[in-house]
N, C-alpha and C positions, 0 to 999 in steps of 0.2 A: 868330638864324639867319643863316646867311652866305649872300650872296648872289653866284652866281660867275657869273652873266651866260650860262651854257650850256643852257638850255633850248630857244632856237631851232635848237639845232648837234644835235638829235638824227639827225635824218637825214642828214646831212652826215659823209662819210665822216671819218676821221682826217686822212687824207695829204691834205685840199683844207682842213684847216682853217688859219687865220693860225700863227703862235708862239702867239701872245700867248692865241689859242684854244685849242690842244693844251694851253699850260701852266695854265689853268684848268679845263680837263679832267682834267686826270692831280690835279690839285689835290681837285677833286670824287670821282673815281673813291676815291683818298686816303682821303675824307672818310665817303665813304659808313656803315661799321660804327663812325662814330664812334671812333676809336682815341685813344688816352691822350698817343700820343708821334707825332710824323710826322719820318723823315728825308729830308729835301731836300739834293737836291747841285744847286751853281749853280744855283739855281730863276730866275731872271731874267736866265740867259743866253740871246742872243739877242732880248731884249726892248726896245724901246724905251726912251726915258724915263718918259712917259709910262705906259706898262704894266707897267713897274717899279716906280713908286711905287704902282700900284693894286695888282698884286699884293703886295709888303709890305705892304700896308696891312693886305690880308685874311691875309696872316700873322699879325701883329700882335695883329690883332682874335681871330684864337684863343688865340693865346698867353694874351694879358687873360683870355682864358676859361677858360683853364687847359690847354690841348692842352701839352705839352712840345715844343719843336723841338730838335732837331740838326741843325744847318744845315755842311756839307761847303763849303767854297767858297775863291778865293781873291782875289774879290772884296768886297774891304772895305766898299765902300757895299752889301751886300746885310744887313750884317749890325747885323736890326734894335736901337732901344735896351734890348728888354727881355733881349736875352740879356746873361750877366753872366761867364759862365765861357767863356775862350779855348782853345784846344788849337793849338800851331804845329804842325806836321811837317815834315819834313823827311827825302824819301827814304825813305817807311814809316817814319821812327821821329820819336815824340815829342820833340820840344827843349823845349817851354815847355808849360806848364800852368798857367792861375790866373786870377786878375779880370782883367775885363776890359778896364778903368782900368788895369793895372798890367804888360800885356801889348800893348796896342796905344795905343805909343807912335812917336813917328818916328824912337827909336833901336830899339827891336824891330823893328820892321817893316821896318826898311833890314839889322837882322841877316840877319833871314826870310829877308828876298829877295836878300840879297846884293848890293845897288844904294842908291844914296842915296835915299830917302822923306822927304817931309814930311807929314806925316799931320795933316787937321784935322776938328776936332768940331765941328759944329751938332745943335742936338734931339736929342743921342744916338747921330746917325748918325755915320759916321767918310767919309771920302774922303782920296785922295792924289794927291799933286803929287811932280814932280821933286824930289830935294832931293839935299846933298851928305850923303858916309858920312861 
């Protein structure tokens, strides 16, 4: 069972909660009929550090469980290790499609965004730094 820390927030309207509260809300609300697949756009924007890595986490922990994600974003460090297939866009339309080793590299990703990227990997995570095109 996952545990999303909102049981004290029942009485507590929406618009007086934190971020970091709303988005473990919407996460639960989510959750609720148990669904097979969840799509998240930018799920840990506006979060801290700290609230970003406990949220992935309980992404994470479903995924392992078998929930399917589709994760919308264009923040690279959101995008946890067990996803494996990338999808670029560009302007509504598809540029790149494939693994996800074979798409988020620091010449893709400086394609992507048209800017120079150095893209690095720990634990499966990705993050960027400045880099030249």
């Amino acid at each position: 069972m996952l545990v999303l820390g909102v049981a004290g927030l029942a009485d507590r309207p929406f618009g007086r909660m934190s971020t970091g509260q709303q988005h473990r809300f919407l996460l639960g609300r989510a959750l609720v009929h148990s669904p097979e697949a969840l799509l998240l756009d930018e799920p840990t924007s506006g979060l801290d550090i700290s609230s970003t890595f406990r949220y992935l986490d309980k992404v994470r922990r479903l995924m392992q469980e078998g929930t399917q994600l589709i994760l919308v974003t264009h923040h690279i460090h959101e995008i946890p290790p067990e996803i494996t297939r990338v999808i670029f866009m560009r302007n509504g339309r598809v540029v790149a499609d494939g693994e996800k080793s074979e798409l988020l590299t620091s010449s893709g990703v400086s394609g992507l965004f048209d800017c120079g990227v150095e893209l690095i990997e720990r634990n499966g995570f990705y993050q960027t730094v400045p880099g030249s095109k």
